[in-house]
N, C-alpha and C positions, 0 to 999 in steps of 0.2 A: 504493500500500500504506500511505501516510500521510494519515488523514483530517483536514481540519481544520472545524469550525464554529464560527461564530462566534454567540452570543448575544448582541448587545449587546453589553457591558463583559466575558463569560464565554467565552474560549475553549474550546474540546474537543478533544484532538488525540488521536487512536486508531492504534494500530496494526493495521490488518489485513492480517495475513498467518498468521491461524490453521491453516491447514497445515502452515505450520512452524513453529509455536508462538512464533509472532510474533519470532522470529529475524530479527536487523537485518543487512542488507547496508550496504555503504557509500553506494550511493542511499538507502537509505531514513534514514541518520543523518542522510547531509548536507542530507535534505528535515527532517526537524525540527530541523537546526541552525541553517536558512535560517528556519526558522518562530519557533521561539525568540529570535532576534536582531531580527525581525521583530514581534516580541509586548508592543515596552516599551509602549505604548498600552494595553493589556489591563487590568485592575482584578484579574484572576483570570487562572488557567493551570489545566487539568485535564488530565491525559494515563491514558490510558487504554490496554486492549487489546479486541480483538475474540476469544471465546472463553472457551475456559479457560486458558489462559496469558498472563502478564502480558508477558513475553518470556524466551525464555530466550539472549542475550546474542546471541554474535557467529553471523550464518550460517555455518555448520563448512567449508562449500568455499570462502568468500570466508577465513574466517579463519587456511587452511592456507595462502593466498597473500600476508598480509599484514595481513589486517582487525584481525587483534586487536593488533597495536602500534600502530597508527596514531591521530593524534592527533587526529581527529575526533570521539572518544569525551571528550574535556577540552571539544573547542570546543562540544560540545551542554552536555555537565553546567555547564561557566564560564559556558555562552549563559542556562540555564534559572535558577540562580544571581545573576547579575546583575537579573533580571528585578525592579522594583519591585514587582508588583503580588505576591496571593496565588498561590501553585501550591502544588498540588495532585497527589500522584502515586496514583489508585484502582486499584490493583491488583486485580484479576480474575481473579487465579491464581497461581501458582509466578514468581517472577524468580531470574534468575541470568546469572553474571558479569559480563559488562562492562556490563548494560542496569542493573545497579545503580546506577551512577552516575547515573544520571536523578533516582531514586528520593531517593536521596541527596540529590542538589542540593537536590531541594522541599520547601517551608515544613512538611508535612504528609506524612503516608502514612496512608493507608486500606486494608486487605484484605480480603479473603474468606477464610470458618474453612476455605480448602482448602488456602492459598496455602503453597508453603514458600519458604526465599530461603537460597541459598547461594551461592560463589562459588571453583569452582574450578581458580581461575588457576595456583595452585602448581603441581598436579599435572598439568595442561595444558604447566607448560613457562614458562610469563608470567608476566613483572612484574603486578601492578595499574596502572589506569590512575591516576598520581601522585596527582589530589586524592582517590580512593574511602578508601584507607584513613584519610586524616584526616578524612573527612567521617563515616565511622565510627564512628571512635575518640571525636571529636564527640559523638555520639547514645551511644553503650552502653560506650564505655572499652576502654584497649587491648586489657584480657585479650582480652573479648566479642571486639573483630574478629580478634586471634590466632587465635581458637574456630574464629572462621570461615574467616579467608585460610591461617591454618597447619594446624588441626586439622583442616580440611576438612567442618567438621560440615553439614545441612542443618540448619536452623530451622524450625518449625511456626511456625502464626502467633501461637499463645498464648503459646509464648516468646519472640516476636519482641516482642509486647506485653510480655512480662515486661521483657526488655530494654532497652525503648525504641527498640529498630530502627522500629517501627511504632507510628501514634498509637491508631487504633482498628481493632478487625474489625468488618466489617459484612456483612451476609448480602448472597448474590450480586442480588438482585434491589432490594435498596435502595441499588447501592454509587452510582451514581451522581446519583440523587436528594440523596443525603446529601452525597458531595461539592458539587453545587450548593448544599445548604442552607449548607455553612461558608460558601461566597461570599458571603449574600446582606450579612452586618453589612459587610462591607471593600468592596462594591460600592456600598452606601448612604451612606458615608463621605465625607468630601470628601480627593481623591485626597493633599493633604497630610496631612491626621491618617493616612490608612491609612498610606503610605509611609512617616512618621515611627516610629509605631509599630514596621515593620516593623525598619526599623534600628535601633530604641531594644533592639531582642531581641536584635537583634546575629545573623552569618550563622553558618553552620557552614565552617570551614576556607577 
């Protein structure tokens, strides 16, 4: 249910499991948390979903036994986070809760004008996983993610844009093309000036 390809210097990594709207089980975390710690070599990271859903966070019968405390969800977002090279999160649809934190970690967000992102752990009962809200707060400031983790709002993708949650929308048929395109100046790079850069930006949380 985790694709990975490999371009060259450009990974791909997709979710398919559009049935359930790309709803992550604990296999399927721990397969891109293995891939991610796996990925320093990459120049680029794209993660993606298959459908119209980006993910919508924990699979609901794994996460009534456990899924959603557990700390698999730090060790992908810390995995994707560390990563030197570019990543990349192109969203393909609606994300929410815990798969946030993917989103989160990477350099960039891209969506589609359908996509909404919310996160409703409060009223599920859950903590957030510990780095989501500072990586957040991060991007759009504490009120914003209050908005989100307390007020329970969804976001469209044009506010998300407003906000800075998200860096650009892009139409569903060019999202991945376009993410390719950011790769190509940080792939052409010599792997120090990219990596430099990337830390002269400094990370989020």
């Amino acid at each position: 249910m985790i694709e990975l390809v490999k371009d060259a210097d450009v990974w791909t990594v997709t979710m398919n499991r559009p049935d359930k709207a790309n709803s992550l089980t604990q296999a399927m975390l721990a397969e891109l948390a293995e891939i991610m710690e796996g990925a320093r070599d990459a120049r680029a990271v794209i993660i993606t979903g298959r459908g119209h859903v980006f993910s919508a966070g924990a699979d609901l019968e794994e996460a009534r036994t456990g899924l959603a405390k557990s700390g698999i969800w730090e060790r992908l977002s810390g995995a994707i986070a560390d990563l030197p090279g570019l990543t990349i999160a192109a969203m393909n649809g609606t994300l929410a809760g815990g798969a946030m934190g993917m989103a989160l970690a990477c350099d960039l967000r891209i969506a589609v004008p359908s996509a909404r992102f919310f996160y409703p752990v409060m009223k599920l009962g859950f903590l957030p996983q510990p780095s989501d809200p500072a990586r957040m707060s991060a991007l759009i400031g504490p009120a914003r993610t209050k908005l989100i983790l307390m007020g329970g709002q969804k976001i469209d993708a044009e506010e998300a844009l407003a906000f800075g949650l998200i860096d650009r929308i892009v139409a569903p048929e060019e999202l991945l093309d376009h993410a390719r395109d950011l790769t190509v100046d940080t792939v052409a790079a010599s792997p120090e000036i990219a990596h430099g850069i990337k830390g002269l930006c400094g990370t989020l949380a």
